[in-house]
DSSP file (Angstrom, degrees, kcal/mol; ACC not computed):
  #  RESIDUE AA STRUCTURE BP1 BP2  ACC     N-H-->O    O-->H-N    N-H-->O    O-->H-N    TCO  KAPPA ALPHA  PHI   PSI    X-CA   Y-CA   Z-CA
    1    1 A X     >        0   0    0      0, 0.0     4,-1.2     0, 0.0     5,-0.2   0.000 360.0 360.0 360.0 -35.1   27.2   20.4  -31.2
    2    2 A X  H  >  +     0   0    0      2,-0.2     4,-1.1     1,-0.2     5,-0.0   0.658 360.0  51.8-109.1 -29.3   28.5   18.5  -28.4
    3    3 A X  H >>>S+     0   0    0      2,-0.2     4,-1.7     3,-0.2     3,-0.7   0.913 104.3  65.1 -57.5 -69.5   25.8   20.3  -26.0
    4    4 A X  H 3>5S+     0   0    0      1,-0.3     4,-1.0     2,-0.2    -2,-0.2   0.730 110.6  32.1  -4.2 -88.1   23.2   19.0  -28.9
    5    5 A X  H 3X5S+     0   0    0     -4,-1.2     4,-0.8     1,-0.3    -1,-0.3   0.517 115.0  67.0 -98.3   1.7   23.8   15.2  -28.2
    6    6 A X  H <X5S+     0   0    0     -4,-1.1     4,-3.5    -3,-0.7    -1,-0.3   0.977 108.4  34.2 -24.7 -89.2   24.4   16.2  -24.4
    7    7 A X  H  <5S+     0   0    0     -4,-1.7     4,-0.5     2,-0.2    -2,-0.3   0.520 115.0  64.6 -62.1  -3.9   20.9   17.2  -24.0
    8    8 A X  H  X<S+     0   0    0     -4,-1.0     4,-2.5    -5,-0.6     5,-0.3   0.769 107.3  39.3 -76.6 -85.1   20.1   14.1  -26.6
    9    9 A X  H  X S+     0   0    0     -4,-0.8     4,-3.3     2,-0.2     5,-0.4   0.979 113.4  59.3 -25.3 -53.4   21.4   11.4  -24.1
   10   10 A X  H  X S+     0   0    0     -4,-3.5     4,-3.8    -5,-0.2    -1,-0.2   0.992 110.5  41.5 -33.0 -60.9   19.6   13.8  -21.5
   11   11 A X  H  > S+     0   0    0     -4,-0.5     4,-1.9    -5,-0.2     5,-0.2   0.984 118.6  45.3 -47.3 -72.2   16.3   13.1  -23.6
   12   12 A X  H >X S+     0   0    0     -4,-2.5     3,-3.0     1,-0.3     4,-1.6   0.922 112.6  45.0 -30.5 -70.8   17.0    9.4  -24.1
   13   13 A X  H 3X S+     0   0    0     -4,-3.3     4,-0.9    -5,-0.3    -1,-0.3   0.916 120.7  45.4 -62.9 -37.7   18.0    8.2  -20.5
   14   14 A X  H 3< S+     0   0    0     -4,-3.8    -1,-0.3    -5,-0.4    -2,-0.2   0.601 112.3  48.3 -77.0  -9.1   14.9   10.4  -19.2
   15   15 A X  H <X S+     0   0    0     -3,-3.0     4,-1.1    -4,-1.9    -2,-0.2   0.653 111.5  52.5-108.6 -24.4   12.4    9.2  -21.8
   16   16 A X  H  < S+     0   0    0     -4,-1.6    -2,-0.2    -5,-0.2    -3,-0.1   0.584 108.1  50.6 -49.1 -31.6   13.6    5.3  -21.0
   17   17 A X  T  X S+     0   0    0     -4,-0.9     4,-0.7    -5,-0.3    -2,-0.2   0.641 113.9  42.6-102.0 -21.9   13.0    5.7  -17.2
   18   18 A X  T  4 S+     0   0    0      2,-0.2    -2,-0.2    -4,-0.1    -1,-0.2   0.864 113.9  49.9 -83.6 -43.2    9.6    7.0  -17.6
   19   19 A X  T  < S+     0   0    0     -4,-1.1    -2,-0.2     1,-0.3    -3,-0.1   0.444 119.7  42.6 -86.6  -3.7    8.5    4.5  -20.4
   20   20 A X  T  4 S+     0   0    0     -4,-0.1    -1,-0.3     2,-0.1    -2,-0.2   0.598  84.8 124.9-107.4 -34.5    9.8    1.9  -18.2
   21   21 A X     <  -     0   0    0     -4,-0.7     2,-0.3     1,-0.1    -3,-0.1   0.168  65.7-116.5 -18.1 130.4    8.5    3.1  -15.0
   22   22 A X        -     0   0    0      1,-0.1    -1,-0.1     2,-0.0    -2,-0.1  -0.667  32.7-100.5 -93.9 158.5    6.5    0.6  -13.2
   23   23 A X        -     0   0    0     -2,-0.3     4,-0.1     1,-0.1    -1,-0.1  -0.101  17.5-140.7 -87.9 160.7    2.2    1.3  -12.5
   24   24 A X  S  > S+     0   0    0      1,-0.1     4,-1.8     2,-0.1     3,-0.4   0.727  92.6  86.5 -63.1 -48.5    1.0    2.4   -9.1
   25   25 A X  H  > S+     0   0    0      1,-0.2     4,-1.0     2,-0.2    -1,-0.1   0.734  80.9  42.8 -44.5 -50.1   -1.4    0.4   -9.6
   26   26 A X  H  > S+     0   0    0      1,-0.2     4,-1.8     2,-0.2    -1,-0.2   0.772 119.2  57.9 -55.6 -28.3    0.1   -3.4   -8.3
   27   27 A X  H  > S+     0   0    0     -3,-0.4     4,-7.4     2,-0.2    -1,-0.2   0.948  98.0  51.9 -59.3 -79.5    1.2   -1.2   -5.6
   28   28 A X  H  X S+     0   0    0     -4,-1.8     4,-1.7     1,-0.3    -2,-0.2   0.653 109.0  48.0 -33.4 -40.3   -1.8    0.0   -4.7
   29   29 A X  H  X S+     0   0    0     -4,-1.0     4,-2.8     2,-0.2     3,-0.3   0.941 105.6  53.5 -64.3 -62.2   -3.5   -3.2   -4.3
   30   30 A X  H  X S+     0   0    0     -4,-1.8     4,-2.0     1,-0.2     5,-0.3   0.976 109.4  55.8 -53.9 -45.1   -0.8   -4.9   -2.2
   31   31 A X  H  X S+     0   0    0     -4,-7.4     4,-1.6     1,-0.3    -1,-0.2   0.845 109.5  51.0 -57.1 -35.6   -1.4   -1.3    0.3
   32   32 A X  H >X S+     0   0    0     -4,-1.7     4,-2.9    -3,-0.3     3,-0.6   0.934 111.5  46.0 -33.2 -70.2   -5.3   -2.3    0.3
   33   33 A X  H 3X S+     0   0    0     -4,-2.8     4,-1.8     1,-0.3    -2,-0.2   0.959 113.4  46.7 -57.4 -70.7   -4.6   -5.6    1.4
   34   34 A X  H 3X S+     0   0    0     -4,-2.0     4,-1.6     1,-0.2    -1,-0.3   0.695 108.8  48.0 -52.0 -24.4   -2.5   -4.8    3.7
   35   35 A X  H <X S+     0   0    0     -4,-1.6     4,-2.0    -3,-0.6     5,-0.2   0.954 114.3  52.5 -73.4 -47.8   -4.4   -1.9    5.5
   36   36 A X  H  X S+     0   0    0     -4,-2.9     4,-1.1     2,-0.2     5,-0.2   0.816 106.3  51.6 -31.8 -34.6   -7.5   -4.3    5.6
   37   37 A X  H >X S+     0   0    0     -4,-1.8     3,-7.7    -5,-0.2     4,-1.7   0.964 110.5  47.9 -64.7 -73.1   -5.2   -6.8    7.1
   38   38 A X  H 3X S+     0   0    0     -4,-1.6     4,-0.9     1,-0.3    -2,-0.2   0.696 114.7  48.0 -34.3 -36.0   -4.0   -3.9   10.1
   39   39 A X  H 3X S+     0   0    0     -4,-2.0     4,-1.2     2,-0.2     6,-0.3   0.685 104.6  59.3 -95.6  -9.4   -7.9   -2.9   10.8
   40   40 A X  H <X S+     0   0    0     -3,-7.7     4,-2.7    -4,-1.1     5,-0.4   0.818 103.1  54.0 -70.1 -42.4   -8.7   -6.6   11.1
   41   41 A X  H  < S+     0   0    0     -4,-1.7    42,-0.2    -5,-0.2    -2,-0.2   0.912 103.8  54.4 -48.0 -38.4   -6.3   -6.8   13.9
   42   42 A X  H  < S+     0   0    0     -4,-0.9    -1,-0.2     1,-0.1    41,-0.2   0.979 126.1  18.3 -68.4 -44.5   -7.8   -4.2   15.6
   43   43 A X  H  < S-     0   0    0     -4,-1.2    -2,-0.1     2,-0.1    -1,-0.1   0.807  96.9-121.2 -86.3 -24.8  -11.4   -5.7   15.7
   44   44 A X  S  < S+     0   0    0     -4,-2.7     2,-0.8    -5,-0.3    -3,-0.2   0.788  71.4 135.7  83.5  16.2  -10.5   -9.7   14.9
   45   45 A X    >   +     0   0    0     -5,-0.4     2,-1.1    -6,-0.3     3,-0.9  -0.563  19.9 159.8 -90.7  80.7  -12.9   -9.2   12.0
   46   46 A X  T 3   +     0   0    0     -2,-0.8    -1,-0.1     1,-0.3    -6,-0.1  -0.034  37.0 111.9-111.9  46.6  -11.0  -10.9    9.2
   47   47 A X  T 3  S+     0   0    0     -2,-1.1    -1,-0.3     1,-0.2    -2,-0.0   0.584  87.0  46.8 -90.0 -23.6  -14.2  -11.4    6.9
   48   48 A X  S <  S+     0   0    0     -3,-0.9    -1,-0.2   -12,-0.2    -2,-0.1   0.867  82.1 109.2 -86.2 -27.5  -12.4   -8.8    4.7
   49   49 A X        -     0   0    0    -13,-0.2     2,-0.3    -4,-0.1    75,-0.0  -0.265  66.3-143.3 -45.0 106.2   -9.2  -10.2    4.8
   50   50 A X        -     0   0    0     73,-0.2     2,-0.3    -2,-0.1    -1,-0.1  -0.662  30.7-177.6 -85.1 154.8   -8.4  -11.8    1.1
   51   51 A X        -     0   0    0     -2,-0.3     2,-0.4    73,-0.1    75,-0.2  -0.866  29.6-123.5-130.5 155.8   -6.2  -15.3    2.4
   52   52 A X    >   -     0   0    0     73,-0.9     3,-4.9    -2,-0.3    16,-0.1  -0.892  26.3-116.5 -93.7 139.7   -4.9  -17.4   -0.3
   53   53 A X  T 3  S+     0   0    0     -2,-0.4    16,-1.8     1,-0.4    17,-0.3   0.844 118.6  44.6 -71.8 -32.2   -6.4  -20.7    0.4
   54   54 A X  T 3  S+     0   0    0     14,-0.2    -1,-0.4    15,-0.1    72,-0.1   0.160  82.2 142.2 -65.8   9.3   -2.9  -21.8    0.9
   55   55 A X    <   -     0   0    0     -3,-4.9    13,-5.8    12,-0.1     2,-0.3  -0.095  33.6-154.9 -63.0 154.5   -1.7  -18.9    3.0
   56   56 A X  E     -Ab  67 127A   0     70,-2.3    72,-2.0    11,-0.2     2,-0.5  -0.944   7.6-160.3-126.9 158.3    0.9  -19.7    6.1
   57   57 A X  E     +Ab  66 128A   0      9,-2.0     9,-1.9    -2,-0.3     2,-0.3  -0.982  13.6 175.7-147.3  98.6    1.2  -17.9    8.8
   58   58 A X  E     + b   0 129A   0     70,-1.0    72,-0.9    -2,-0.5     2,-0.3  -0.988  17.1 155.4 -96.6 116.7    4.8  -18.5   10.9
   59   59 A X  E >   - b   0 130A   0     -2,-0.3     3,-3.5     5,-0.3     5,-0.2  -0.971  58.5 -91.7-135.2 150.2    5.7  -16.3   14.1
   60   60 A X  T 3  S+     0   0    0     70,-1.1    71,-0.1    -2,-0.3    74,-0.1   0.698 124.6  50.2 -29.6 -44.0    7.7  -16.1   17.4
   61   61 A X  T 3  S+     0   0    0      2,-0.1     2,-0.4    73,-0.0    -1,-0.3   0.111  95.0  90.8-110.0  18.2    4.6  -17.6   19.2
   62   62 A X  S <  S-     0   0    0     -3,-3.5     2,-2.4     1,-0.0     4,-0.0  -0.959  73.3-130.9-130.1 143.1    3.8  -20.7   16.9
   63   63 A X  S    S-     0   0    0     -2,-0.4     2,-0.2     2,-0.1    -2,-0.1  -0.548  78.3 -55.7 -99.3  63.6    4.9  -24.0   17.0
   64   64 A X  S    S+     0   0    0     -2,-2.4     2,-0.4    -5,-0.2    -5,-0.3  -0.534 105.8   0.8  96.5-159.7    6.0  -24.1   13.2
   65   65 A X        -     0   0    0     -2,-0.2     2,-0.8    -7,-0.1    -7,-0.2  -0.493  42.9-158.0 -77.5 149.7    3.6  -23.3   10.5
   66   66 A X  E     -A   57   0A   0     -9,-1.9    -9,-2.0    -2,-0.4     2,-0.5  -0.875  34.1-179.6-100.8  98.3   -0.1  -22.3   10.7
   67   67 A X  E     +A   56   0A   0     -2,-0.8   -11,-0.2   -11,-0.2     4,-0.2  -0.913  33.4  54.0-124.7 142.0   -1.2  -23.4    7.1
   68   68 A X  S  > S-     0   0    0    -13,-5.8     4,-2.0    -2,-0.5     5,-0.3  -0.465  74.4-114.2 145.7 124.3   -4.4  -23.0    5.7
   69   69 A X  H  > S+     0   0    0    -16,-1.8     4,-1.7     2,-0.2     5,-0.5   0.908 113.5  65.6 -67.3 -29.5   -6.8  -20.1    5.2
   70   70 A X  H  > S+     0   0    0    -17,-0.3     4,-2.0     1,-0.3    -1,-0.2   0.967 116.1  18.4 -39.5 -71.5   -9.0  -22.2    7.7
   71   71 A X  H  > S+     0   0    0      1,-0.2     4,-0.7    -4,-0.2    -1,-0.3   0.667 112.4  65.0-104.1   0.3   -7.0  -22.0   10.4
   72   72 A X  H  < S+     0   0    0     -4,-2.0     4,-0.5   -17,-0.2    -1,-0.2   0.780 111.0  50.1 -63.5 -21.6   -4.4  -18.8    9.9
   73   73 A X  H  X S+     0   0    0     -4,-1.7     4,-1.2    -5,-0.3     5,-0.3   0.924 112.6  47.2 -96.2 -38.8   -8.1  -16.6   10.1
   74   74 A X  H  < S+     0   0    0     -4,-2.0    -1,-0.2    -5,-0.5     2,-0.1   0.812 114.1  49.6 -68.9 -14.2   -8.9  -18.8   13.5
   75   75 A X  T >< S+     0   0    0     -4,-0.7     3,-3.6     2,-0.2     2,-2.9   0.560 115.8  43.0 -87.7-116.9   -5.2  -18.1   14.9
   76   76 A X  T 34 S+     0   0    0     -4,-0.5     4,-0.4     1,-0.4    -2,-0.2   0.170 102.1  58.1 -36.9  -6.1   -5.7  -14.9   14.2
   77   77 A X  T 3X S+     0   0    0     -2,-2.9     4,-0.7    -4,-1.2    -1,-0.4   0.353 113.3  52.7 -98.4 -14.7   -9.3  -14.1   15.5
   78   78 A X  T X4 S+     0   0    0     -3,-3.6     3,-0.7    -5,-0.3    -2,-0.2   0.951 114.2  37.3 -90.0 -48.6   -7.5  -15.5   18.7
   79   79 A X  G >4 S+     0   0    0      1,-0.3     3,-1.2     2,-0.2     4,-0.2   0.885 107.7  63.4 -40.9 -58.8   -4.7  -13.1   18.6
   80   80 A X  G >4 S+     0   0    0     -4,-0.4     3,-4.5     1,-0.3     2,-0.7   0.851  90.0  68.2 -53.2 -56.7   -6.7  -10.7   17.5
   81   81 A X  G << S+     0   0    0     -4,-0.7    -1,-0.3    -3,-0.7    -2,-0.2  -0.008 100.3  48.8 -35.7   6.6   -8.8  -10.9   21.1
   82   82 A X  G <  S+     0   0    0     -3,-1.2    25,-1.9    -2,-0.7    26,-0.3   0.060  91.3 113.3-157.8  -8.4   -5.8   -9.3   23.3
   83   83 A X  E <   +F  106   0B   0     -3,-4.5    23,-0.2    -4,-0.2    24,-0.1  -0.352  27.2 159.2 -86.7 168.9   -5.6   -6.4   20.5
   84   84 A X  E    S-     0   0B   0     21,-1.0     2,-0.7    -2,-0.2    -1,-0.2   0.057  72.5  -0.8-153.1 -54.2   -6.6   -3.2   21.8
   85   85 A X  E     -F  105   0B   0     20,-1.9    20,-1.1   -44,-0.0     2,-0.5  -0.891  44.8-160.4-150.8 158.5   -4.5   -1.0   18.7
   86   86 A X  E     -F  104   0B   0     -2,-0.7     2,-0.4    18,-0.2    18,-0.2  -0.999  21.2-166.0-124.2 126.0   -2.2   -1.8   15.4
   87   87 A X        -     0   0    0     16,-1.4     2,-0.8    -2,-0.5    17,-0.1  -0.786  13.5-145.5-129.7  80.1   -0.4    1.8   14.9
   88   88 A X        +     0   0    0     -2,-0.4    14,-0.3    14,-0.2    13,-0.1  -0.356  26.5 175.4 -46.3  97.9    0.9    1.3   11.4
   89   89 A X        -     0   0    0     12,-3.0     2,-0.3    -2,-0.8    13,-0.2   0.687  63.8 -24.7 -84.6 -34.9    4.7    3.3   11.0
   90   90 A X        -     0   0    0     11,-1.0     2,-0.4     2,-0.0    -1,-0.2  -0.986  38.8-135.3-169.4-173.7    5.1    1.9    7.3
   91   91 A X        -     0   0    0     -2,-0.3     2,-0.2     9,-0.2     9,-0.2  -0.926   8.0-167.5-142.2 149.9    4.9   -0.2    4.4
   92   92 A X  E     -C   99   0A   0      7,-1.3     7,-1.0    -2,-0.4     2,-0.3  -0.780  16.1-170.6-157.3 100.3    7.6   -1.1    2.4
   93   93 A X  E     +C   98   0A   0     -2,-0.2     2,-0.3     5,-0.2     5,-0.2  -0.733  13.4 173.3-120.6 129.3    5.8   -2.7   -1.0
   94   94 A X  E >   -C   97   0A   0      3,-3.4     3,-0.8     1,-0.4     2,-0.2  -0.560  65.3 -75.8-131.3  72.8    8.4   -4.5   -3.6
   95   95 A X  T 3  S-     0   0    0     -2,-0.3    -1,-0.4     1,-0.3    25,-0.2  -0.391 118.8  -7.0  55.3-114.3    5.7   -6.2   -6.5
   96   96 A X  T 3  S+     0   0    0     -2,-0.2    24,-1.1    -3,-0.1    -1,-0.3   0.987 127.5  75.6 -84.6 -43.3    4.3   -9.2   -4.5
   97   97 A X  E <   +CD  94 119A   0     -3,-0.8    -3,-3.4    22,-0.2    22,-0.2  -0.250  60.4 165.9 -63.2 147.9    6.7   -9.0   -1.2
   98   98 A X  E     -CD  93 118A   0     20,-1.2    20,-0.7    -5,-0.2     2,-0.4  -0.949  26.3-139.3-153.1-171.0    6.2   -6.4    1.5
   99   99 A X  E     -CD  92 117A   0     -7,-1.0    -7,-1.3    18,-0.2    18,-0.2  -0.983   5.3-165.6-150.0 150.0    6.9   -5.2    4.8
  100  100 A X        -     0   0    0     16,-2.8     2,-1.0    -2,-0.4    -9,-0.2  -0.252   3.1-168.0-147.6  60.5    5.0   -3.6    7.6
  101  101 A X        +     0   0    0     14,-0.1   -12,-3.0   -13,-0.1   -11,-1.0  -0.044  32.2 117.1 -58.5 106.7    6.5   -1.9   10.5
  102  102 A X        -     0   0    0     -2,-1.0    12,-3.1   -14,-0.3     2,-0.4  -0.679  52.8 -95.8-141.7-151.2    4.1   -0.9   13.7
  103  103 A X  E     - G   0 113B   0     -2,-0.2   -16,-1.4    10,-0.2     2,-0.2  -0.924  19.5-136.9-153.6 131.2    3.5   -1.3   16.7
  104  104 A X  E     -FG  86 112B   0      8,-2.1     8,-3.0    -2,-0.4     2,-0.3  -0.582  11.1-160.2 -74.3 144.8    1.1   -3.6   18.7
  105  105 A X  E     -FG  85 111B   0    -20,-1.1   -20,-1.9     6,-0.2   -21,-1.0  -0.998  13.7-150.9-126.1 116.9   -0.8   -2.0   21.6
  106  106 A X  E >   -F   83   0B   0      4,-2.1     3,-2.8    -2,-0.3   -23,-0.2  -0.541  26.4-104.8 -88.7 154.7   -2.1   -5.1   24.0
  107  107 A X  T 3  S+     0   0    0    -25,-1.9    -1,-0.1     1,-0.3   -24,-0.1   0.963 125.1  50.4 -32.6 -49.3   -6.0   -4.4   26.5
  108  108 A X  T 3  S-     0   0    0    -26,-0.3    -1,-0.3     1,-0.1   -24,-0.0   0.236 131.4 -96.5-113.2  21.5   -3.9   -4.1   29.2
  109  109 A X    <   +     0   0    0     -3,-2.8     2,-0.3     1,-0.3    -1,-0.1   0.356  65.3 146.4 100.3 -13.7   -1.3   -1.4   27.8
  110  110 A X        -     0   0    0     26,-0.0    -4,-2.1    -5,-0.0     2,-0.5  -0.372  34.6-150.8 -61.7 128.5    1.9   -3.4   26.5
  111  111 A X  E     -G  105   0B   0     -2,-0.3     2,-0.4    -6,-0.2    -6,-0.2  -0.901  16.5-178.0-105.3 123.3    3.4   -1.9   23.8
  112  112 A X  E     -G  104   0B   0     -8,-3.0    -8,-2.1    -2,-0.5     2,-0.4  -0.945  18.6-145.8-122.8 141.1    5.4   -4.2   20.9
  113  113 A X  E     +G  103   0B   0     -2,-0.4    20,-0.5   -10,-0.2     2,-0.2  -0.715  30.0 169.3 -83.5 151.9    7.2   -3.2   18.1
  114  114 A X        -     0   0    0    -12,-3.1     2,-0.2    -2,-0.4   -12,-0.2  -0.676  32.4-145.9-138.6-163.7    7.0   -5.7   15.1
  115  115 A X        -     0   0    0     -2,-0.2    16,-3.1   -14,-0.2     2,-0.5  -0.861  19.7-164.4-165.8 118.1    7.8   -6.2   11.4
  116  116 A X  E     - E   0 130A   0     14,-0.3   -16,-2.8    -2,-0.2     2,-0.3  -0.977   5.2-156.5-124.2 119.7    5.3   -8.4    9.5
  117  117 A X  E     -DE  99 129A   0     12,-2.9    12,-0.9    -2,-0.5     2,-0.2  -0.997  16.4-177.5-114.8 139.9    6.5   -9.7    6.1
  118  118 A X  E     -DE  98 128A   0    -20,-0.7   -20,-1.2    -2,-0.3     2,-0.3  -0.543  22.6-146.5-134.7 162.9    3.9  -10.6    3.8
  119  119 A X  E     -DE  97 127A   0      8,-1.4     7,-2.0    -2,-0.2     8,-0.9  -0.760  20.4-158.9-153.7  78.6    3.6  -12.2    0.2
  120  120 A X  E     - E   0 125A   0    -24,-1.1     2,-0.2    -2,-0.3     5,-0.2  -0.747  10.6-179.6 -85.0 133.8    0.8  -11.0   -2.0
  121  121 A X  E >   - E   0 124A   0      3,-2.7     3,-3.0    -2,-0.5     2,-1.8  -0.733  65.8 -22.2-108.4 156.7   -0.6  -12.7   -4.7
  122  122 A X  T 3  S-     0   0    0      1,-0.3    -1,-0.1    -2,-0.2     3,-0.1   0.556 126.7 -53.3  34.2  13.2   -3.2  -12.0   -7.1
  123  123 A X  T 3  S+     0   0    0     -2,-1.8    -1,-0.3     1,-0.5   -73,-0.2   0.403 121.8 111.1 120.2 -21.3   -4.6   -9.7   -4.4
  124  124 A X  E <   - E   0 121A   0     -3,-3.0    -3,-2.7   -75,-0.0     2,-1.1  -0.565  69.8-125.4-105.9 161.2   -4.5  -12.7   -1.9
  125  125 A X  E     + E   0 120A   0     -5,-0.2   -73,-0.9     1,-0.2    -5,-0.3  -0.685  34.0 167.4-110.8 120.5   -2.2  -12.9    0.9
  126  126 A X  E     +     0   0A   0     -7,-2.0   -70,-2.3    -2,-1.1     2,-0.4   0.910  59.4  25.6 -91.9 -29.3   -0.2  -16.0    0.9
  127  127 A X  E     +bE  56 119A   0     -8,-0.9    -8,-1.4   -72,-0.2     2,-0.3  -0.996  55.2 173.5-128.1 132.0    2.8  -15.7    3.5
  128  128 A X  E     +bE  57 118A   0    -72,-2.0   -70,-1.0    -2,-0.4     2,-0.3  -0.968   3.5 177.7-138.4 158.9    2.9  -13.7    6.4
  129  129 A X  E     -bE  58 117A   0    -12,-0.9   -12,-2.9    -2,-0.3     2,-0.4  -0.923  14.4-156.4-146.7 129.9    5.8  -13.8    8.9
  130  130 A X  E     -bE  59 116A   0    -72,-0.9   -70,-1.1    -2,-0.3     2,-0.6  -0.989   6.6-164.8-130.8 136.5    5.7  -11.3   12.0
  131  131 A X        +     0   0    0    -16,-3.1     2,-0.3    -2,-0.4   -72,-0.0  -0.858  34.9 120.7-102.6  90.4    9.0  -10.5   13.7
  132  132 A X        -     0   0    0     -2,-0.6     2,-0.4   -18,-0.2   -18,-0.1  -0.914  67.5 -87.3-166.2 163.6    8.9   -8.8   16.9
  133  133 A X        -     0   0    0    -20,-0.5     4,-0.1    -2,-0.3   -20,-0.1  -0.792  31.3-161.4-106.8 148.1   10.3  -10.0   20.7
  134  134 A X    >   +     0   0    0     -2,-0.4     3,-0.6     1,-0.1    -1,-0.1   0.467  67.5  95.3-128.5 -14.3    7.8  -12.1   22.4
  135  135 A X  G >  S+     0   0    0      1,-0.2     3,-1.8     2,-0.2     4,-0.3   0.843  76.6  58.1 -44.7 -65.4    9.1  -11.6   25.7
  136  136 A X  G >  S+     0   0    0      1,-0.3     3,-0.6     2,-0.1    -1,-0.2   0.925 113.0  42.4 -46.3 -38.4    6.8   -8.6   26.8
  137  137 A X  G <  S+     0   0    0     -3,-0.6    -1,-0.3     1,-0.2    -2,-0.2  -0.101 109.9  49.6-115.8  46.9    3.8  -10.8   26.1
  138  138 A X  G <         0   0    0     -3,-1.8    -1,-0.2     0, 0.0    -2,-0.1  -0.102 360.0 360.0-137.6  26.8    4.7  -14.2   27.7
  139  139 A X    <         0   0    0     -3,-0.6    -2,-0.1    -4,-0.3    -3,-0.1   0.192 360.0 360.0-108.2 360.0    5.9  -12.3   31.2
């Protein structure tokens, strides 16, 4: 008997965690956006690149926030110009927040590691914040 409502509990606690499980899908989305983002970097084409009209854009190299789809996509089409490779290492996707560890490769052969955190919304990207030592590329 006592095996019985063992393997009953079993049932329960294993039939809750599946029926609760959360979809792929939202998931899925944010990884889109965000790989689009990583292959705009390479080229500085960021015509693919969903922005939220209100996205901001703060990083080591800005003098406060960049806000605006207007001008985060013209900051970044500048940035973008110096890019030579984006070598993605992970994603780390939590509903609308995420995380992006790589590594920038500069024309002329500097390598940086970074962390870009990002805030997708409806599909759009509304905050990103890139974390990385700025030192290599201001020498």
């Amino acid at each position: 008997m006592t095996l019985v409502r063992i393997a009953a509990g079993l049932a329960l606690v294993v039939g809750c965690a599946t029926a609760s499980a959360p979809s792929a899908r939202p998931r899925e989305s944010v990884a889109t956006v965000l790989n689009t983002y990583a292959a705009a970097m390479k080229t500085g084409d960021y015509s693919r690149v969903t922005f939220a009209p209100d996205v901001t854009f703060v990083g080591p190299l800005t003098n406060g926030p960049i806000n605006g789809e207007t001008a985060v996509r013209a900051f970044l089409v500048g940035v973008s110009t110096d890019v030579k490779d984006i070598r993605v290492k992970r994603q780390v996707i939590d509903g609308e927040f995420a995380c992006v560890v790589a590594e920038l490769e500069t024309k002329s052969g500097t390598v940086v590691p970074y962390i870009e955190y990002f805030r997708v919304v409806d599909g759009r990207i509304l905050e990103i914040h890139p974390y990385f030592d700025p030192r290599p590329l201001i020498r």
